[in-house]
C-alpha positions in Angstrom: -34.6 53.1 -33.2 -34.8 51.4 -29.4 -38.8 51.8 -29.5 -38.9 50.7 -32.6 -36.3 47.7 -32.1 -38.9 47.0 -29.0 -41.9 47.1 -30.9 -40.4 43.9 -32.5 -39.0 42.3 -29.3 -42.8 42.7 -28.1 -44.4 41.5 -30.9 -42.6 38.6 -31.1 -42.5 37.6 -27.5 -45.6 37.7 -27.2 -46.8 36.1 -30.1 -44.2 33.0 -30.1 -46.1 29.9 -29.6 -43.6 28.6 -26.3 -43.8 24.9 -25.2 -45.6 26.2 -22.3 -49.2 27.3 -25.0 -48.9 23.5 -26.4 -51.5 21.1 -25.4 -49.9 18.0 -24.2 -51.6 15.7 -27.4 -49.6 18.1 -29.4 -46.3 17.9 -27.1 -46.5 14.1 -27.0 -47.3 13.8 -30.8 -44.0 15.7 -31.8 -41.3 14.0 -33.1 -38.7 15.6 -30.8 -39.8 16.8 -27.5 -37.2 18.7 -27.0 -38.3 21.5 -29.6 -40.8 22.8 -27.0 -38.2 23.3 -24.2 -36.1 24.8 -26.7 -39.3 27.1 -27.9 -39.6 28.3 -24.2 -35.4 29.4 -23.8 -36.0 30.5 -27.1 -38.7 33.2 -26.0 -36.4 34.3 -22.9 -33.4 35.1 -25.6 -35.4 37.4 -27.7 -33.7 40.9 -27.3 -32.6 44.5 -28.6 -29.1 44.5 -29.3 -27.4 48.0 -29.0 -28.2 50.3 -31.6 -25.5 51.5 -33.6 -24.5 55.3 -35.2 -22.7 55.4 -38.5 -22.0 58.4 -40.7 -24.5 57.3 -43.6 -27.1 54.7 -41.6 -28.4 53.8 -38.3 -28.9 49.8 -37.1 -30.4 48.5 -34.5 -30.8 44.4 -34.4 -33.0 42.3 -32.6 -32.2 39.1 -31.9 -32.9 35.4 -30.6 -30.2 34.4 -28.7 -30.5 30.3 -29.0 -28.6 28.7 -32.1 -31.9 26.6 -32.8 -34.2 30.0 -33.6 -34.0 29.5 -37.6 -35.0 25.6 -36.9 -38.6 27.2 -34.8 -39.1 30.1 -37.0 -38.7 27.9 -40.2 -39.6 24.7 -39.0 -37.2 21.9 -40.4 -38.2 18.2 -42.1 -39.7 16.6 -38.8 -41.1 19.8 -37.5 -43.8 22.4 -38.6 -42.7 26.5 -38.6 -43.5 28.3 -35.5 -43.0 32.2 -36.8 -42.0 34.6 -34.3 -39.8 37.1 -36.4 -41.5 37.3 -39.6 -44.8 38.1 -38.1 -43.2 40.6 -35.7 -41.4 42.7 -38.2 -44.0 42.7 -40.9 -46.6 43.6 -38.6 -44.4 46.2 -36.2 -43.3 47.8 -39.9 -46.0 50.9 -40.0 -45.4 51.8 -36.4 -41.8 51.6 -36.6 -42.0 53.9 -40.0 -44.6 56.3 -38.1 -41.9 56.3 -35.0 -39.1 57.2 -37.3 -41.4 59.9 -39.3 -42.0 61.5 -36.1 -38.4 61.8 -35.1 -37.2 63.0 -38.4 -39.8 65.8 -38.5 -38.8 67.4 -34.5 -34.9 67.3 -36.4 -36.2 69.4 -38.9 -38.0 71.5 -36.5 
């Protein structure tokens, strides 16, 4: 679950379009400058949270840590979608399944 959780974190680190990648006509053509400082604490918050064991299931989250992640990942009325999580998970998805394939078959060993 943790390689597959940071598969994810990875993916979407590095593949998050941060304030810092902007050209500056685009920076200074946004409505609200502040989305592209938020974009850059947004990429430092991306993380694996603890995976957790249940009886019936396994989780393990990844998460962005700033309140505003939604607004960048959706975008919002004044502000075009800059996708981070989507892309990550639905690209990450066959490696994660292969990861997990693997470690069921050495329990059935």
């Amino acid at each position: 679950m943790e390689k597959a959780q940071n598969l994810v974190v990875t993916h979407a680190k590095s593949n998050h379009r941060a304030g810092s990648q902007i050209s500056p006509g685009e920076r200074k053509a946004h409505t609200d400058p502040r989305f592209y400082v938020w974009s850059n604490d947004l990429l430092s918050s991306i993380r694996a949270e603890k995976v957790k064991v249940f009886v019936n299931r396994i989780t393990g989250e990844v998460v962005a840590g700033e309140k505003y992640a939604t607004k960048i990942e959706l975008g919002g009325p004044n502000s075009r979608a800059f996708p981070f999580f989507g892309p990550a998970i639905t690209e990450t998805a066959p490696a994660a399944i292969l990861l997990f394939a693997t470690a069921v078959k050495k329990v059935i060993k």
